[in-house]
C-alpha positions in Angstrom: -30.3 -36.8 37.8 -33.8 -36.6 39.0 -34.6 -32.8 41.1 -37.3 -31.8 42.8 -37.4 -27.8 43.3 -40.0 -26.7 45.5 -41.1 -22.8 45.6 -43.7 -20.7 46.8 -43.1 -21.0 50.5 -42.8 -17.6 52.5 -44.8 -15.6 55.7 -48.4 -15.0 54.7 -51.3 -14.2 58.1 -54.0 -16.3 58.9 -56.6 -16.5 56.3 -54.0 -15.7 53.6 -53.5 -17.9 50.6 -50.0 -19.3 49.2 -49.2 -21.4 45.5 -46.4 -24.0 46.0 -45.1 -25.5 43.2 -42.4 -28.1 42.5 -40.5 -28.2 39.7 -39.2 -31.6 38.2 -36.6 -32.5 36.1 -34.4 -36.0 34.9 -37.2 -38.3 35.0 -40.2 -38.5 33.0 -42.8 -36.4 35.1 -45.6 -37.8 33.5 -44.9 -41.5 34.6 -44.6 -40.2 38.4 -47.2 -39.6 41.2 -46.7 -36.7 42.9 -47.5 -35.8 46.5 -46.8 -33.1 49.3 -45.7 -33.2 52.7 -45.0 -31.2 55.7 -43.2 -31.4 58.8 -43.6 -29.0 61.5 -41.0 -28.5 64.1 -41.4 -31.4 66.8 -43.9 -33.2 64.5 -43.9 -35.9 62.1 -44.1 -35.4 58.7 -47.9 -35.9 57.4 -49.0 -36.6 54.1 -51.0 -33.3 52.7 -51.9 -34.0 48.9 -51.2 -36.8 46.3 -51.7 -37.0 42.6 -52.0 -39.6 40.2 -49.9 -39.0 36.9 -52.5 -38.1 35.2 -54.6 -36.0 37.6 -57.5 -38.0 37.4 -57.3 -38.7 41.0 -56.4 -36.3 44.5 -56.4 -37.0 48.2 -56.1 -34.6 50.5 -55.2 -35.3 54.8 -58.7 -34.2 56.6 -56.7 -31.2 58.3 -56.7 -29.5 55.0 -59.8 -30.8 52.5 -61.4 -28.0 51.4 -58.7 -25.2 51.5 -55.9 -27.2 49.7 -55.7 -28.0 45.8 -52.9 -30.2 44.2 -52.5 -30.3 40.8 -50.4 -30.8 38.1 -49.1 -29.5 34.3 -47.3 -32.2 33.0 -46.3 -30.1 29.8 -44.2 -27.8 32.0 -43.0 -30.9 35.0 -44.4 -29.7 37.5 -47.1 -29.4 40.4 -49.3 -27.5 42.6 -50.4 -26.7 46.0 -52.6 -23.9 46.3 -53.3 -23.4 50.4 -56.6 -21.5 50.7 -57.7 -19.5 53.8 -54.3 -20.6 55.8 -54.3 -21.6 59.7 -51.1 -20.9 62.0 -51.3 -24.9 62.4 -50.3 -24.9 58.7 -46.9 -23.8 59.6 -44.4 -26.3 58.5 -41.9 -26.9 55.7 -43.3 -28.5 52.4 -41.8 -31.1 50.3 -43.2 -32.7 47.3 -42.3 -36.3 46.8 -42.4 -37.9 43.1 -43.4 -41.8 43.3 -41.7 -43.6 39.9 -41.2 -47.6 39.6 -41.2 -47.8 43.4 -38.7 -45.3 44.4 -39.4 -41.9 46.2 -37.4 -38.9 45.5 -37.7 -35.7 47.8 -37.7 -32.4 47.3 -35.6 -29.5 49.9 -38.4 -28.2 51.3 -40.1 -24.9 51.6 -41.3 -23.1 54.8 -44.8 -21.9 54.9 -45.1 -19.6 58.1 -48.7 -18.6 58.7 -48.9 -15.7 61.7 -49.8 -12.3 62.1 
């Protein structure tokens, strides 16, 4: 049964830094792409970060390229966001979404609430 546990979320102020990780499991990690998303309330969800399996390759959405890192250990199945110098617009829930033989599994979500 393929899961996807996403952690790290939580209320941090503006400038503040958070680590999200997701953690995989009943699926071969290494054969997936990985990427994050985030919905804010009364928004659509927007692609963040992606991943190839390997790591070899990362995009990022233009709202956060140069304050967001993904990446990934595939020794312990799972993968990163680390959200650098944080902006109240980053204030949504974040799901990690794992890309294997076509089909997307999801993630529950964390909240990431940036305010002071």
């Amino acid at each position: 049964q393929v899961q996807l546990v996403e952690s790290g979320g939580g209320l941090v102020q503006p400038g503040g830094s958070l680590r999200l990780s997701c953690a995989a499991s009943g699926f071969t990690f290494s054969n997936a792409a990985m990427n994050w998303y985030r919905q804010a309330p009364g928004k659509e969800r927007e692609l963040v970060a992606l991943i190839t399996t390997s790591g070899g390759f990362t995009n990022y959405a233009d709202s956060v390229k140069g304050r967001f890192t993904i990446s990934r250990d595939n020794a312990k199945n799972t993968v990163y966001l680390q959200m650098n110098s944080l902006k109240p617009e980053d204030t949504a829930v974040y799901s990690c979404k794992a890309i294997l033989a076509r089909v997307a599994y999801w993630g529950q979500g964390t909240q990431v609430t940036v305010a002071s």
